[in-house]
N, C-alpha and C positions, 0 to 999 in steps of 0.2 A: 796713458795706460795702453799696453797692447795685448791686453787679454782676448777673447774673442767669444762669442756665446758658444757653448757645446756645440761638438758637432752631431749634425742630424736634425740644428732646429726648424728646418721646414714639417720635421713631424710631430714636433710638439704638442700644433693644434689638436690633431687625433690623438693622442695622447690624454691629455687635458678630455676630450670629447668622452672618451673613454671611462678615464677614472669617475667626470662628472656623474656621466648614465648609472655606473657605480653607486656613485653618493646617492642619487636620486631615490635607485631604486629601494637602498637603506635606509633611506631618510621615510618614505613611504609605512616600510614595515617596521623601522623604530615606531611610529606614529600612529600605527595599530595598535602595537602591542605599550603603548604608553597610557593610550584612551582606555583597553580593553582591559588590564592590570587596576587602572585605577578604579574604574566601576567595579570589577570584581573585589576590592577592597572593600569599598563602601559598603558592597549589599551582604559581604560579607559578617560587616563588620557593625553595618549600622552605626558608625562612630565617625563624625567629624574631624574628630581628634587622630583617628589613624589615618584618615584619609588625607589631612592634612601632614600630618608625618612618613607616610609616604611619599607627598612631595619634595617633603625635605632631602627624605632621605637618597630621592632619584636625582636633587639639585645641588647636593652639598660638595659630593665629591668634584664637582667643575669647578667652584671656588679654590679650593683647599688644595688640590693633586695640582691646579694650573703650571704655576711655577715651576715643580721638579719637572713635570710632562713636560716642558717648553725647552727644561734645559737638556733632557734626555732625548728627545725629538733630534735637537742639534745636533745631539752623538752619535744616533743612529742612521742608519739606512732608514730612508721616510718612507717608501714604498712598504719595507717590511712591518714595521713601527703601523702600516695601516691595515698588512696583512693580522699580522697578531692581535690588535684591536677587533678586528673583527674576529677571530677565532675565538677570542676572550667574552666577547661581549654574546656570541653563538652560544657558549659553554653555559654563559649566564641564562639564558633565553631557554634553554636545555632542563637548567633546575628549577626553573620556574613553570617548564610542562610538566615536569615528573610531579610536583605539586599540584599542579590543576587537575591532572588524570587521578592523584592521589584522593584529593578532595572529591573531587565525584565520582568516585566508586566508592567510597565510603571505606576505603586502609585506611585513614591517617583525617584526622581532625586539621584541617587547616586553618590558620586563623590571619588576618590580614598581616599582621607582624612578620610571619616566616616568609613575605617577600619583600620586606624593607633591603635587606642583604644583596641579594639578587639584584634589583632595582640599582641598587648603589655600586654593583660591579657595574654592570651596565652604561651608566656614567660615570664612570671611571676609564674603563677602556673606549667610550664615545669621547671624553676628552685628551685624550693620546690620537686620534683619527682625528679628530678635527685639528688641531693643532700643526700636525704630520700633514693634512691637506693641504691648512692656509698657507703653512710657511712651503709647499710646494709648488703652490700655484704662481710665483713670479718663477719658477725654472720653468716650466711648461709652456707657459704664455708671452709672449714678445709683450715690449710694457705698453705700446699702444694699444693694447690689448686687456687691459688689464680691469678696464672697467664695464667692460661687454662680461669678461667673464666672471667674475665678481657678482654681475648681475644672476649671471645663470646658477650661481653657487645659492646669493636667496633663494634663486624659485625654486632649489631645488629644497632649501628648507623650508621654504613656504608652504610647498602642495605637503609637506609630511607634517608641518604642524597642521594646516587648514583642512587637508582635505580626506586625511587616514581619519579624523573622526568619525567624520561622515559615511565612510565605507565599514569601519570599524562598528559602528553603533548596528548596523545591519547583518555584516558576520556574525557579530558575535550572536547573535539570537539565534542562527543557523548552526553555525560551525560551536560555539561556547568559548572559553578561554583559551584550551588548548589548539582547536584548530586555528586560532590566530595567533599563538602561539607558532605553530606549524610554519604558517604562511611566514613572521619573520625569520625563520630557521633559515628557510629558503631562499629569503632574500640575502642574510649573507652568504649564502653559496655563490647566487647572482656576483654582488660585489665581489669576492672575493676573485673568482674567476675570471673579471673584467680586471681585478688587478694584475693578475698572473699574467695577463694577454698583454701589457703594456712593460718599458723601462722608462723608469724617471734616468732625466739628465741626472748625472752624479756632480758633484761640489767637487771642482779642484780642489786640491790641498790649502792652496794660500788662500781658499773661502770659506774654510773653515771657524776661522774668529772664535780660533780659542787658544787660549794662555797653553805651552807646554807641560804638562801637569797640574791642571787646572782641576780644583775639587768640585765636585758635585756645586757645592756654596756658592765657591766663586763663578760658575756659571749660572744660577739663578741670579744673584746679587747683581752679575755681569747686566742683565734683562734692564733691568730697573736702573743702573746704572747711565745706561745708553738713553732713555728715556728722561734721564732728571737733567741729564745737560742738552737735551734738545729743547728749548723751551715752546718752539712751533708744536713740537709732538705732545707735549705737556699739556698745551692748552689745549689740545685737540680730543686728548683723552678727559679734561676734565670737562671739554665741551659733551662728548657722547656719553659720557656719565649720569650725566644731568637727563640729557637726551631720551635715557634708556631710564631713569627714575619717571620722568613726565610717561614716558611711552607706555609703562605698565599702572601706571596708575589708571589713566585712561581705560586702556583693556580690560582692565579689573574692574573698573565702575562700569563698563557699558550696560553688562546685564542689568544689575538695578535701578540703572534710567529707564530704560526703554521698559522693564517690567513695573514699574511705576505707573505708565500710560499707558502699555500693549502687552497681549497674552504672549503664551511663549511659543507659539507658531510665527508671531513677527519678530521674536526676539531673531527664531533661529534665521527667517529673512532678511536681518538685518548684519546678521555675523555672516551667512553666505554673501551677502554685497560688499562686506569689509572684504573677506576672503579672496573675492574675485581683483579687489581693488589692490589686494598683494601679489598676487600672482599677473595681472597687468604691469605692476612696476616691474617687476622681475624680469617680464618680458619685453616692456621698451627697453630696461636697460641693459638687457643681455644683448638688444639690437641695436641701442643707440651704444652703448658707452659711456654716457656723460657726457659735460661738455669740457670742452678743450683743460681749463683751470676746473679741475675736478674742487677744490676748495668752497668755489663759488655755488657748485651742486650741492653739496655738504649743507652748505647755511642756507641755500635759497630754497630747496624745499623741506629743510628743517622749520621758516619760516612757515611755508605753506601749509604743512602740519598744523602748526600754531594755529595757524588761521581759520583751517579748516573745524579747530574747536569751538570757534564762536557760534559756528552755522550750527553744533550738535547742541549749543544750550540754548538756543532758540525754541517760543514757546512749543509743550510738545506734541511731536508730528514723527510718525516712524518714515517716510518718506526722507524730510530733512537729516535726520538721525544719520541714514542708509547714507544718504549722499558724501554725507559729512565723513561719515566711517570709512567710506569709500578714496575719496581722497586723504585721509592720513592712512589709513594701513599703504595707499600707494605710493605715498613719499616714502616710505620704511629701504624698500631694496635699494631707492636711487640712494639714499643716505649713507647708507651702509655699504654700495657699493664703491661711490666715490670716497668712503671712508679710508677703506681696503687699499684701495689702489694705489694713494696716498701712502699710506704704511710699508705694503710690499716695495714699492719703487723707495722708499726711503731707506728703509732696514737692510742692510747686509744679508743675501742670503743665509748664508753661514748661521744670522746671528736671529735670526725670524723666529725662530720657535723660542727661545729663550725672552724675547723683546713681545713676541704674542701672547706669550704665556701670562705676563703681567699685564698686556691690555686686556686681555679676556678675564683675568681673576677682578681687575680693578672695575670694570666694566660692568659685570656680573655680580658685582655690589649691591648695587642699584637693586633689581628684582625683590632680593624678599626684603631691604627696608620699605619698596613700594608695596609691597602685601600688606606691612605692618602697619604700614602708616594710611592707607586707603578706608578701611575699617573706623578706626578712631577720629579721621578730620571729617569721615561722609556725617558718622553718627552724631557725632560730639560739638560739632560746631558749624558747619554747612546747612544740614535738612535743618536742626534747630532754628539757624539763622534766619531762612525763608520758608517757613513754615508760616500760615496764614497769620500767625499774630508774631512773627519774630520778629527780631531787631532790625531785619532788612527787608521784610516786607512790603513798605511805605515808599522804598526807592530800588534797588535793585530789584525787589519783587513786582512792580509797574512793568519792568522791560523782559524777565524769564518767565512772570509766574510766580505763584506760591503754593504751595501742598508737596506732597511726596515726590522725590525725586530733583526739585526743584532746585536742591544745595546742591548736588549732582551737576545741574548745571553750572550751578556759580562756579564750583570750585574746576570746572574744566573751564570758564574763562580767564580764572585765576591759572589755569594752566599754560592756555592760550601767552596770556600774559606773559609768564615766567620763561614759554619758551621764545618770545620775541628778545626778553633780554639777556638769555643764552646765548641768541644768536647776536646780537648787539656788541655782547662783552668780547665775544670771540671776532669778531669783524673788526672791532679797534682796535685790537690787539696785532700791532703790524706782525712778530712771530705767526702767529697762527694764520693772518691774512695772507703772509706771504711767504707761507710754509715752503711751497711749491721752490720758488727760486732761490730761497735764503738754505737750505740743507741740498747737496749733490745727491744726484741720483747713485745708488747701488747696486743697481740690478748688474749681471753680467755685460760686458759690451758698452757700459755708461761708466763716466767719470764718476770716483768715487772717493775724492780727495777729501780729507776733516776741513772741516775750518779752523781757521787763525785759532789757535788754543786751545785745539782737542788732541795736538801730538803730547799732552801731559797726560792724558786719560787714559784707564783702559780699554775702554769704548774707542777714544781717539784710533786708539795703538790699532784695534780692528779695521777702521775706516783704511789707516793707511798701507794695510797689509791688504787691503781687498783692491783698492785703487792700483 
């Protein structure tokens, strides 16, 4: 291969630096106005049922857009693809003040429903921006590099999911909806402006990875494609899958463990210690990287995760809880960042957004059957189970406990459990183990030749036009 990285990559880093502070500062004020939209629903609405559809309706469109977004990403200029998202997603933020101002002056009867729309633009053009980010970050970043930055990419979603609440919950009783409102307005000005100030390297021609008239289809198809004949990627994606169903289930039960035992001033001590313990991961790994075989960080504190559920079903004690929460939200960024790294360095530039578009929809699976199913196994079969006179009382109730909350425990050791043999299945499985050496790297500057019996594919056909 005598291809050579763009020129100018000694300034990539700043670059990368740049667009981050960007995201960050987005990530931030998405995460205001995500907390402060949803309360204002509820107290609106006094209804479960909108507040829950509201969810939906702010999460559906990152499922569903995934795939055309991945393969339009490839088509476009990524820089601008992050400009227009934010413009888009500003515009949305826009009509959702003009309703808040509306609602409290008393023009216009507002009712939680007229900001489902709104919401859903909003995650719509947030998943074109993300998409447009991941698949930029292997041209920015040299690939030794790749898991330092990946790190900084969680924390920079970390502090906008963890920590906008918290500042959120106090705004908003000062400022109201609109003034936080306001404040995201200005935060995509922020990013937006950080992106103006920077140019992404551009995609040579021949990194492009795509068919000469190539329809809209057959580049989503392409995504998915590339992925069903890599079997190390395959197993990688149906490892995080899994990963990301145990993960929410978790998060989703902490609150009625711990309010089982403790009021909701330890609750919320207990989610600031989770909190801190994300935004630490984020920040070893934005310093360390990972180690060497990024694979081996994937599963090993995938593991630790696990492990760390047995210490939360331990008889209860908010102390333990904290510590326990502390160490799995901390394995989260190393996971996800070693995940990343993996992908970007494997994927074709060219062909990132269409190949991330399908790990992110397939991925993002997982979430709401974890909603649905969290409810009905706590209720139906677990708290039953170890409830002072249930079926497991006599033996698994001796070693967590029995009364409320108690199946909570069990079924997070039953988690613990299932995620050691996630990790298991994926460790034997010499593809996924040895993802790293068995697939050529694709970043610019690295070989990036198919293997033995992908010049038939059109996936192949991309490897060997990029090599």
């Amino acid at each position: 291969m005598t291809s050579t990285r763009p020129h100018g990559i000694h300034h990539l880093p700043s670059v990368f630096g740049l667009t981050w502070l960007g995201q960050l500062v987005s990530s931030l004020g998405s995460g205001l106005t995500s907390f402060a939209v949803m309360v204002h629903v509820f107290q609106r609405s006094a209804s479960l049922t909108q507040y829950s559809l509201a969810s939906f309706f702010a999460f559906l469109p990152m499922v569903l857009l995934a795939p055309v977004a991945g393969a339009l990403v490839d088509r476009w200029d990524r820089r601008r693809v992050m400009l227009l998202a934010d413009l888009g997603a500003a515009c949305a933020v826009f009509a959702m003040w003009l309703l808040a101002k509306a609602g409290d002056e008393g023009r216009w009867e507002v009712h939680g429903w007229h900001y489902y729309l709104p919401l859903a633009t909003c995650s719509a053009f947030a998943t074109f921006r993300n998409l447009a980010y991941s698949a930029s970050t292997a041209l920015m970043v040299p690939k030794q590099h790749l898991g330092r930055a990946n790190g900084l990419i969680e924390l920079a979603l970390g502090v906008g999911q963890l920590i906008s609440p918290g500042i959120a919950g106090v705004l908003v009783v000062r400022l109201g909806l609109p003034g936080i409102l306001l404040i995201d307005l200005g935060s995509f000005v922020i990013s937006a402006l950080l992106l103006v100030s920077v140019r992404f390297p551009q995609l040579a021609s021949h990194d492009l990875a795509r068919k000469p008239g190539a329809s809209l289809r057959e580049d989503v198809l392409m995504g998915w494609a590339f992925i069903r004949e890599r079997q190390g990627l395959l197993g990688m994606l149906s490892f995080i899958t899994f990963a990301n169903l145990f993960t929410i289930l978790v998060t989703v039960l902490i609150t009625p463990l711990v309010l089982s035992f403790a009021d909701a001033s330890r609750l919320g001590w207990v989610m600031s210690i989770a909190g801190v313990g994300m935004l630490a991961g984020g920040v070893m790994m934005g310093a360390w990287g990972g180690p060497r075989k990024r694979i081996l960080g994937m599963l090993g504190f995938q593991l630790l995760s696990g492990l760390a559920l047995f210490g939360a079903a331990l008889p209860a004690s908010p102390g333990m809880v904290a510590g326990a929460a502390f160490v799995f939200m901390f394995c989260v960024p190393v996971i996800a960042g070693c995940s990343h790294a993996i992908w970007q360095s494997k994927v074709p530039v060219g062909l990132q957004g269409r190949v991330f578009a399908v790990r992110r929809m397939v991925a993002l699976s997982a979430p709401p059957l974890a909603a649905l199913l969290a409810g009905p196994l706590a209720d139906k079969l677990f708290e039953p189970w170890m409830s002072t006179d249930g079926a497991l009382a006599s033996s698994a109730g001796r070693i967590l406990g029995t009364g409320p909350g108690r199946g909570i425990a069990l079924l997070y050791v039953t988690l613990g459990v299932l995620s050691a043999i996630n990790v298991l299945v994926a460790w034997l499985s010499p593809r996924v183990r040895n993802v790293e050496e068995d697939l050529p790297d694709a970043l610019p500057g690295a070989p990036a030749a198919p293997k033995h019996g992908d010049e038939e594919s059109g996936s192949g056909e991309v490897l060997h036009r990029v090599g």
